[in-house]
C-alpha positions in Angstrom: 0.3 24.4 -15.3 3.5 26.4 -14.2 5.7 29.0 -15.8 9.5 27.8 -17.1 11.9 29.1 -19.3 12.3 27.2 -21.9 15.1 24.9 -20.9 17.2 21.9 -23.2 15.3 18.4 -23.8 17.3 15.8 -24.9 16.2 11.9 -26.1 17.8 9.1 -23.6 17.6 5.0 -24.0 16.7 3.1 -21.6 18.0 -0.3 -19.5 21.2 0.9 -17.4 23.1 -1.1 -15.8 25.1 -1.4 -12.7 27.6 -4.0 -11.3 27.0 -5.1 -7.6 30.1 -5.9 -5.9 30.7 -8.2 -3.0 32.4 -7.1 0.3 34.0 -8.9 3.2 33.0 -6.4 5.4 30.3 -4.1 5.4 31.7 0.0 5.7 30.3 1.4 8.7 27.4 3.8 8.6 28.5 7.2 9.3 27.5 9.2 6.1 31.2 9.6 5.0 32.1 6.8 2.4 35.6 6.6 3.5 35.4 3.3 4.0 37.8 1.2 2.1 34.6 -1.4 0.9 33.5 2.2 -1.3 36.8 2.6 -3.0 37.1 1.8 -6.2 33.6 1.2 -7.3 31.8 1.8 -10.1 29.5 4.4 -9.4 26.0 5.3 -11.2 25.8 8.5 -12.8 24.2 10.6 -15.4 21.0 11.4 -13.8 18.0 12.5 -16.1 14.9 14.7 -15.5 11.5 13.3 -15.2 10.3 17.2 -13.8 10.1 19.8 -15.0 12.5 19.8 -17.9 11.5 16.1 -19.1 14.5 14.5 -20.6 17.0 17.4 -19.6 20.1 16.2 -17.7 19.9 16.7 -13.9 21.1 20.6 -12.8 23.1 18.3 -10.2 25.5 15.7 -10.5 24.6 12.4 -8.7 26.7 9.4 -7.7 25.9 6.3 -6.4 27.6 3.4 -5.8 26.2 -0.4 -4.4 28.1 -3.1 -2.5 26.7 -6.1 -1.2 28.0 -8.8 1.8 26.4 -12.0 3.1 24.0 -9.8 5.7 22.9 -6.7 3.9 23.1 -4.7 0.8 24.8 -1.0 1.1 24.2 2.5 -0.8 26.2 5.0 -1.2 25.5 8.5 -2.8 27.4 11.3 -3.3 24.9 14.2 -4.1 26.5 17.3 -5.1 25.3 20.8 -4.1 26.2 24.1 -2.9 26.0 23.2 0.7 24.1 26.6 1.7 21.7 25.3 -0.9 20.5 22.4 0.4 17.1 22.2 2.0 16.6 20.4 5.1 13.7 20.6 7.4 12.7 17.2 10.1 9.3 15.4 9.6 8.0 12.4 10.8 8.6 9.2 9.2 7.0 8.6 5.5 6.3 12.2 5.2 8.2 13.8 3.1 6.2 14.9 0.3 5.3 18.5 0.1 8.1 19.9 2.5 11.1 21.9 2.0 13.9 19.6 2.3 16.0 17.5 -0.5 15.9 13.5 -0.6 17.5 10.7 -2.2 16.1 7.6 -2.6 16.9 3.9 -4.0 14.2 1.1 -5.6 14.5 -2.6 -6.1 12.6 -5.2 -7.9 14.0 -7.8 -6.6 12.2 -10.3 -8.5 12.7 -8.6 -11.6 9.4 -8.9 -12.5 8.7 -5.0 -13.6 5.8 -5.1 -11.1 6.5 -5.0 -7.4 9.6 -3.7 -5.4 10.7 -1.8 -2.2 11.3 1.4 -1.8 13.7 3.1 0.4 14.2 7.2 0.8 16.0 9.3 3.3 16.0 12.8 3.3 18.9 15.7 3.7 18.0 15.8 7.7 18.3 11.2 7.8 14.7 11.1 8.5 13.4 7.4 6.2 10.9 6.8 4.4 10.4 3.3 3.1 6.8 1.4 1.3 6.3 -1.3 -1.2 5.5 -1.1 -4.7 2.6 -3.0 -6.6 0.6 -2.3 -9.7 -2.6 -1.8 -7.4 -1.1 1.1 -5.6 -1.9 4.2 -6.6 1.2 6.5 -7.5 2.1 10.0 -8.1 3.2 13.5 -6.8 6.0 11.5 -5.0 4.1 8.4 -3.8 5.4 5.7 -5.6 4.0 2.8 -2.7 2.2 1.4 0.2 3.7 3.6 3.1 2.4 1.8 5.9 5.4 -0.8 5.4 7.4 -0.2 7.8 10.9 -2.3 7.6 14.1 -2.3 9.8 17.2 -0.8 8.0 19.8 2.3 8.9 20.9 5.1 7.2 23.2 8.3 8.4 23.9 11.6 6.5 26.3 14.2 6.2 26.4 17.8 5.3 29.5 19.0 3.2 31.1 21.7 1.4 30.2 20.0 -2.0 26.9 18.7 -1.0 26.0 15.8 1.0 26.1 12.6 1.5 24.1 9.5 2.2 25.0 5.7 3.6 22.5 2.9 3.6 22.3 -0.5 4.9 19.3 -2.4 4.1 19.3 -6.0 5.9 18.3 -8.9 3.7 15.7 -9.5 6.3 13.6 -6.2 5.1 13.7 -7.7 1.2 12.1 -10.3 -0.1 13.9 -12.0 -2.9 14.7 -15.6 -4.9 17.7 -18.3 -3.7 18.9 -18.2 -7.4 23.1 -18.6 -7.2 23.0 -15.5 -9.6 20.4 -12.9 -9.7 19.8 -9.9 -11.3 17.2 -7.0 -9.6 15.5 -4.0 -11.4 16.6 -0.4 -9.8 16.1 2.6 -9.3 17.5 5.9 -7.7 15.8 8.9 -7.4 17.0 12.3 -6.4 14.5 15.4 -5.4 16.2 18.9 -5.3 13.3 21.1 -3.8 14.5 24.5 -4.6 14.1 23.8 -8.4 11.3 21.4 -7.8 13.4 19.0 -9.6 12.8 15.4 -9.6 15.6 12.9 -11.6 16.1 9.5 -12.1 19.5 7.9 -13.1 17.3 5.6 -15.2 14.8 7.9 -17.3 11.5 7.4 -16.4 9.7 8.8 -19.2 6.2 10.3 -18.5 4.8 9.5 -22.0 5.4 5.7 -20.8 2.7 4.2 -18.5 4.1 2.2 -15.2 6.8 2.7 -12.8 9.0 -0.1 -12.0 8.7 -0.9 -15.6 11.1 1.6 -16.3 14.1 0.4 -13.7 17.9 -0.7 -14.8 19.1 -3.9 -13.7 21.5 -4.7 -11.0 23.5 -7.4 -11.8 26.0 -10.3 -10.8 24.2 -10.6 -7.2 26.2 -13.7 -6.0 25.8 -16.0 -3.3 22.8 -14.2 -1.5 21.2 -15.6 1.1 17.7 -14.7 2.5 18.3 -14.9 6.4 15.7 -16.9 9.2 13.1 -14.6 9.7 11.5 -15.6 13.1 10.7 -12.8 15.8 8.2 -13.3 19.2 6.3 -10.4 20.5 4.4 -11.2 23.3 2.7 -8.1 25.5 0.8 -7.6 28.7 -1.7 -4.8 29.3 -4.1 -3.2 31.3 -6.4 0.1 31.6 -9.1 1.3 32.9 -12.1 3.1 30.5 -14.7 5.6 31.7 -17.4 6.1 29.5 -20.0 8.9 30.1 -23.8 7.7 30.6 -27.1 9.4 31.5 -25.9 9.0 35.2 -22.8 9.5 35.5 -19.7 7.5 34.3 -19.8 3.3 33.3 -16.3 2.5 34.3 -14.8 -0.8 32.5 -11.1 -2.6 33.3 -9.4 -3.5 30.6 -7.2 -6.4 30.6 -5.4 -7.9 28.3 -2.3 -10.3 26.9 -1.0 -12.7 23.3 1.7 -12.4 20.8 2.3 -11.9 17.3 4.6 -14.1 15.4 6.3 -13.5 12.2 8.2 -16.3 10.5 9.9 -16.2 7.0 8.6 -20.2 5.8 11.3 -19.7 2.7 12.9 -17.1 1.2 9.6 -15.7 -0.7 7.1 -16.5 1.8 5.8 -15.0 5.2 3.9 -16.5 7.5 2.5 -13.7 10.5 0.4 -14.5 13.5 -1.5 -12.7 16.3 -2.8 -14.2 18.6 -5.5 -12.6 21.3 -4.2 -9.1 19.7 -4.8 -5.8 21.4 -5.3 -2.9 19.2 -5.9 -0.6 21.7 -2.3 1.2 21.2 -3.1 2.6 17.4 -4.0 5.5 16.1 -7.4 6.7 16.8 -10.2 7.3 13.6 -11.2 11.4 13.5 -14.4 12.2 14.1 -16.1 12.8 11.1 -19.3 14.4 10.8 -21.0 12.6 8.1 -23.8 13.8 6.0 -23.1 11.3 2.6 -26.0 8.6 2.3 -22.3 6.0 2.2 -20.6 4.9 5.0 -17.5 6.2 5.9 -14.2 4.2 4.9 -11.6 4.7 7.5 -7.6 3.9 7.1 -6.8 1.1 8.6 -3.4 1.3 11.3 -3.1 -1.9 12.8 0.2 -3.2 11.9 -1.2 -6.8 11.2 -3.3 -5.4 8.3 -0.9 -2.5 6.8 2.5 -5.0 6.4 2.6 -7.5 3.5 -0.7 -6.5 2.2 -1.1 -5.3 -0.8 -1.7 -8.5 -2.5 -5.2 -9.0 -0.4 -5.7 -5.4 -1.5 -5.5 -6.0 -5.4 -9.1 -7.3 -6.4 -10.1 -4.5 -4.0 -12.6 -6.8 -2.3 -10.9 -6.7 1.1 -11.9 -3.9 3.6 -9.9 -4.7 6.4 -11.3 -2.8 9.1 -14.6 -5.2 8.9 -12.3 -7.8 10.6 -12.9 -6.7 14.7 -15.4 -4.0 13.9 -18.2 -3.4 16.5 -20.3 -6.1 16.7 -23.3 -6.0 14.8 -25.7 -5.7 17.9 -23.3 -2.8 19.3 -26.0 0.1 18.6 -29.0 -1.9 19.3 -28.3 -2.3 22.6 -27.3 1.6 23.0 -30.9 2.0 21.5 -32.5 -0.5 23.6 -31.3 1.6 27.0 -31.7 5.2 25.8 -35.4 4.3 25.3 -35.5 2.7 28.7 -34.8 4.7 31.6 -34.8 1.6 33.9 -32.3 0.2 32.5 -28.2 0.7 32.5 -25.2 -1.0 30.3 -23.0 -2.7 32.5 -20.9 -3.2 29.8 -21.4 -3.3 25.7 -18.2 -3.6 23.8 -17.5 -1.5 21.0 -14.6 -3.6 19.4 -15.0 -7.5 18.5 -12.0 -9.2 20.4 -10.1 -11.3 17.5 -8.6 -14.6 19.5 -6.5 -15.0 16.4 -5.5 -13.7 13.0 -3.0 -15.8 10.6 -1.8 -14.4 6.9 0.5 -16.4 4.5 2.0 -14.4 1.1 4.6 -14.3 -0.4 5.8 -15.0 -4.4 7.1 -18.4 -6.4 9.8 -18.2 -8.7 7.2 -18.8 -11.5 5.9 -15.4 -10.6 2.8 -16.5 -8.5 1.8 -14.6 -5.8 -0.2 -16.4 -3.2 -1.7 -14.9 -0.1 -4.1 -16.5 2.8 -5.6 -14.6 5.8 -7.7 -15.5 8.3 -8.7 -14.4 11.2 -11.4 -15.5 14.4 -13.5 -13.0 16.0 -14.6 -14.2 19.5 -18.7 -13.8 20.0 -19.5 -10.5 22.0 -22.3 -10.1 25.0 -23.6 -6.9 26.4 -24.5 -6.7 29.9 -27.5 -4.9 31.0 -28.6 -3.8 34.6 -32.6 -3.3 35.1 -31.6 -0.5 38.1 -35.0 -1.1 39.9 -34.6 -5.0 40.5 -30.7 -5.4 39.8 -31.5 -8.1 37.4 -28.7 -8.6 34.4 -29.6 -9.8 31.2 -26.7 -11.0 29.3 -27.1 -9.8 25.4 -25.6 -11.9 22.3 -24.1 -8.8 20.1 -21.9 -10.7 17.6 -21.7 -14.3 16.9 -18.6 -16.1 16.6 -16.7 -15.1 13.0 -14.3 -17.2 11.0 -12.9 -14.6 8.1 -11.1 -15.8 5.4 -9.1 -14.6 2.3 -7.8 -16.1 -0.7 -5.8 -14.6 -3.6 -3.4 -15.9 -6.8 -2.2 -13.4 -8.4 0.0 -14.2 -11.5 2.3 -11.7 -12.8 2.3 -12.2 -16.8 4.6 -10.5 -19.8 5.3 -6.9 -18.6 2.9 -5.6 -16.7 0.4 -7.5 -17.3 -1.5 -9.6 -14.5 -4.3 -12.0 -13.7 -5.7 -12.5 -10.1 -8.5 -14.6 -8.2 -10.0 -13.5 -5.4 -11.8 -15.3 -2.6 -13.6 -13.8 0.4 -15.7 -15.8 2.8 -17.3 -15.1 6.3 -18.7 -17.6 8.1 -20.6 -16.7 11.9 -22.0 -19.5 14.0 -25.5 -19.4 14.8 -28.2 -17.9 13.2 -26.0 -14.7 11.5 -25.8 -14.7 7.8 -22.9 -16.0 5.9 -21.7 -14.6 2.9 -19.0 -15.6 -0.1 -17.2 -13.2 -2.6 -15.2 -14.3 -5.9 -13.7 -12.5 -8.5 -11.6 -12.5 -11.2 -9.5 -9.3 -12.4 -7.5 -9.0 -15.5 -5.1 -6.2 -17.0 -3.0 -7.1 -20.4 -0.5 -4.6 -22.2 0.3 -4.9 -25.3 4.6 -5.7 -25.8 5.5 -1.7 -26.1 3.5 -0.8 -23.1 1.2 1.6 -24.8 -2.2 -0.3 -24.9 -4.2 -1.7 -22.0 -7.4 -3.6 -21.8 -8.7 -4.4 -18.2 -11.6 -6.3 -16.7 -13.0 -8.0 -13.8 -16.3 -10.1 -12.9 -16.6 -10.4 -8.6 -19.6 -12.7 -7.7 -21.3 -12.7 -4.6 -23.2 -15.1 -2.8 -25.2 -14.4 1.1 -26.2 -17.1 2.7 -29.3 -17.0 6.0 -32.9 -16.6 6.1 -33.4 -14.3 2.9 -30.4 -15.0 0.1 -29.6 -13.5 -2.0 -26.6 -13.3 -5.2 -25.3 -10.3 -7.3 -22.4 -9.6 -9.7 -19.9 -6.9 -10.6 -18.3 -6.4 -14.1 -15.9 -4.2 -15.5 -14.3 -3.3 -19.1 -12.1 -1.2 -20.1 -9.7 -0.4 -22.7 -7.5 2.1 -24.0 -4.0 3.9 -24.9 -2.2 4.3 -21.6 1.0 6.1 -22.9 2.1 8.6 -25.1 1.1 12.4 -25.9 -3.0 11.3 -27.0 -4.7 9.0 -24.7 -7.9 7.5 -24.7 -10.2 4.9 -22.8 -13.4 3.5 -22.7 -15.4 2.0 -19.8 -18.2 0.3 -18.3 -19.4 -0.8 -15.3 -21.8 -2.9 -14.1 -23.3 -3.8 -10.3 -26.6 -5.8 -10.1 -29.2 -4.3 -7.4 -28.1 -7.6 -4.6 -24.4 -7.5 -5.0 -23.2 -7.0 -1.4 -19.3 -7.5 -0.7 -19.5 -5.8 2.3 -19.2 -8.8 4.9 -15.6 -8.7 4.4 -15.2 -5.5 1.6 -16.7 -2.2 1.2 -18.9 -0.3 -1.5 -21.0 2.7 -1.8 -23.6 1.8 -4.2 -25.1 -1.1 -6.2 -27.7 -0.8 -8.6 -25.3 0.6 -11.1 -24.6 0.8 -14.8 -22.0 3.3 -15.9 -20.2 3.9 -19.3 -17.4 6.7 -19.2 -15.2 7.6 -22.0 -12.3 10.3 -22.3 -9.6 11.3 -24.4 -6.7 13.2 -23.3 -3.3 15.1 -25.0 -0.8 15.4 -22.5 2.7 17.8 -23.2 5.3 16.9 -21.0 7.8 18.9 -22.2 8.6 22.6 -20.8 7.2 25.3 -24.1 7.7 28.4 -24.4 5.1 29.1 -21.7 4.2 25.9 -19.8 6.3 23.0 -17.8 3.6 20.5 -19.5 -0.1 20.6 -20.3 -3.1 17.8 -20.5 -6.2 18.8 -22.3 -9.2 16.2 -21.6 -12.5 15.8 -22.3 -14.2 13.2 -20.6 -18.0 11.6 -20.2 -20.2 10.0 -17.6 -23.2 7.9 -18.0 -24.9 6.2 -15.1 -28.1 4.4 -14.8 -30.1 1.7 -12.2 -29.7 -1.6 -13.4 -32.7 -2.3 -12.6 -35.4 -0.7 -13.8 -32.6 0.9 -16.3 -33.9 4.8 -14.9 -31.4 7.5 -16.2 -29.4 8.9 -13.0 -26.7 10.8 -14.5 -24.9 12.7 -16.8 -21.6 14.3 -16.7 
């Protein structure tokens, strides 16, 4: 809770509109607007506050206006400002939350479906920020999407007397969108003025009201729009060399290494991206972290393959990419084989399965269906170890060969409700154990948004010496909007349910009930910018024998 004067709050209706209007020629980007494609349109004004003064209109005016050609659609805003005001500082790419600069930034849902959409920012110094938007992703504080999309687009500022100015170009070939003759998109800008801590909308988003992109204006009369051939080749070459410290000395390993990825738009909602003999060996590294939880630790995954066009593998949350080239099972027991011999020495034990290829599909129908399909082959992986008395080598199996693969439908329903399915299934040759992982997840609202009830059931099923099945259920249900809110929930894992061939989880063996109730003030008082008042409680048992564990 912060302290605010007491400032004006005023009641706005929702679903703006603006007009698109189609250009010849695209302006260039420059920052200035002087182009003649800007004159004469209708711009979008009359900003609103979602922070701190909820309601309020915005301390600073805002205009922005949107043209569209046959290549790209263009933004313009004119964000007014005492010029020695503004706040400007550079950061790297998708990070500007929590600095001290001033942004601008523009959403579409370009399937109108109050769900998903794209989001594009730039800041006072032109740095860009772009991510996608899903009901799975988790938003708030200023993250309103996935960040690790990464798209191709341009975008140049400019400082003036008045305030400043930003010009957009975003290429059809960064948006995904419908081949309707006549379409109409949900959006969205938003404005950030950090010296106030000010955040507006030119369509109110109203805190009391659950979702995001269920409270975007329409753009309408897109005409004619054509999503372009999306075909691109990446092929690469590399080679290293790795030293790695042992008991006597250094091992020294050279790498080599060459494939390409593919991405190919199939139509113009679908995506079809390949790798093929892919080399990770350029993205970020993990940090060390010195674990002392009984769980595993979940790292972030970087590789460009599994952060673009992902989100809808992500939904059920059954997918953990990084199980997809992890070290291969037998990694550490041939570490542990050696350190307890001292006549022996690793030639070579890799620490990375080598994928020979990794294929996703996903994209969205017009009926609203999202589809995606991965899959990916990890190659089998040997160990080579030296008995340094004799010189003999004794070849060591440490993975088997791994087919992974992913299924999900996801159907968008009435608002924002949704129903997905959710296949995961690994299969290794040999003697390693298979498994398979279904679920179904669930989430309806009631027509005014304020009442949710959400559930899923994930089955799965290992397959080897010793199976084994278990299950997964969730319920809940609750008000999701307005100033009281409430919800009720429970969740249960049976003591075999194992996901984590191809997902992640901490702990089976589970039953947990949880219930909380919550008043939320969004508007400034006399002493507060807004308040929440909750009470909440926890639960937990085994499933099996049914021992208390917890309460909270």
């Amino acid at each position: 809770m912060s302290l605010l004067l007491l400032g004006h709050v005023t009641v706005y209706s929702q679903g703006k509109t603006l007009q698109a209007t189609k250009i010849n020629q695209g302006p260039v980007i420059d920052g200035s607007l002087t182009d003649a494609a800007w004159q004469g349109i209708t711009a979008a004004t009359g900003f609103i506050q979602n922070f701190p003064n909820v309601g309020a209109p915005a301390s600073q005016r805002t205009e922005v206006k949107i043209i569209y050609d046959d290549d790209a659609i263009y933004v313009g805003a004119y964000l007014y400002d005492d010029s020695a005001l503004i706040r400007r500082q550079i950061t790297a790419r998708d990070e500007e939350q929590q600095k001290d600069l001033d942004y601008f930034s523009v959403f579409f849902d370009t399937y109108n479906d109050h769900q998903n959409g794209f989001q594009f920012l730039v800041t006072s110094s032109n740095v860009q920020t772009d991510a996608r938007l899903a009901p799975n992703i988790t938003t708030g504080f200023g993250e309103y999407g996935d960040k690790t999309w990464d798209a191709v687009w341009e975008s140049k500022v400019s400082i003036r007397s008045d305030g400043w100015v930003v010009e957009m170009k975003i290429p059809y070939l960064s948006l995904r969108f419908s081949k309707n003759e006549v379409q109409q998109w949900g959006l969205q800008f938003l404005r950030s003025v950090r010296r106030n801590n000010e955040t507006t909308f030119w369509n109110f988003v109203d805190p009391q009201v659950n979702g995001f992109v269920n409270q975007f204006g329409i753009l309408q009369d897109l005409r004619e729009i054509r999503p372009p051939l999306r075909l691109s080749f990446s092929p690469y070459l590399s080679t290293g060399v790795r030293n790695t410290p042992t008991r006597d000395g250094y091992r020294t390993e050279w790498l080599k290494s060459g494939g390409m990825d593919v991405k190919y738009g199939i139509n113009e909602s679908f995506t079809l991206d390949a790798t093929l003999i892919p080399d990770f060996g350029q993205v970020i590294s993990d940090n060390v972290v010195n674990n002392l939880t009984p769980y595993e630790v979940r790292f972030d995954e970087y590789r460009p393959f599994f952060t673009e066009g992902t989100e809808i593998f992500n939904k059920s949350g059954l997918f953990y990419s990084r199980r997809v080239g992890a070290a291969p099972t037998g990694y550490q027991e041939v570490n542990a084989l050696v350190a307890n011999n001292q006549d022996l020495e690793i030639v070579k034990n890799p620490g990375r399965t080598q994928l020979y290829n990794a294929i996703k599909v996903s994209g969205r129908t017009k009926n609203k269906l999202g589809i995606g399909i991965l899959n990916a082959i990890g190659a089998p992986m040997y160990a080579l170890v030296r008995d340094k008395t004799t010189g003999d080598e004794t070849e060591i199996k440490t993975e088997s060969l791994t087919n992974y693969n992913i299924l999900v439908l996801d159907q968008a329903l009435r608002g924002r409700s949704y129903v997905t399915f959710t296949n995961t299934n690994v299969l290794r040759d040999g003697h390693g154990r298979d498994a398979n992982v279904s679920g179904i997840d669930l989430s309806l609202y009631d027509k005014n948004n304020n009442y949710n009830v959400r559930g899923y059931a994930h089955y799965s099923k290992i397959f080897g010496p010793d199976s084994y099945d278990g299950f997964n259920t969730l319920i809940r249900t609750g008000k999701v909007s307005g100033h009281i809110r409430y919800a009720a929930q429970n969740i249960i894992r049976s003591v075999n349910y194992d996901p984590t061939d191809l997902g992640y989880l901490q702990t089976p063996n589970q039953v947990i009930n949880y219930g909380t109730v919550s008043y939320n003030q969004f508007n400034p008082t006399k002493n507060f910018l807004n308040q929440t008042y909750s009470l909440s409680v926890t639960h937990g048992s085994l499933f099996r024998p049914g021992n208390f564990t917890d309460f909270t």
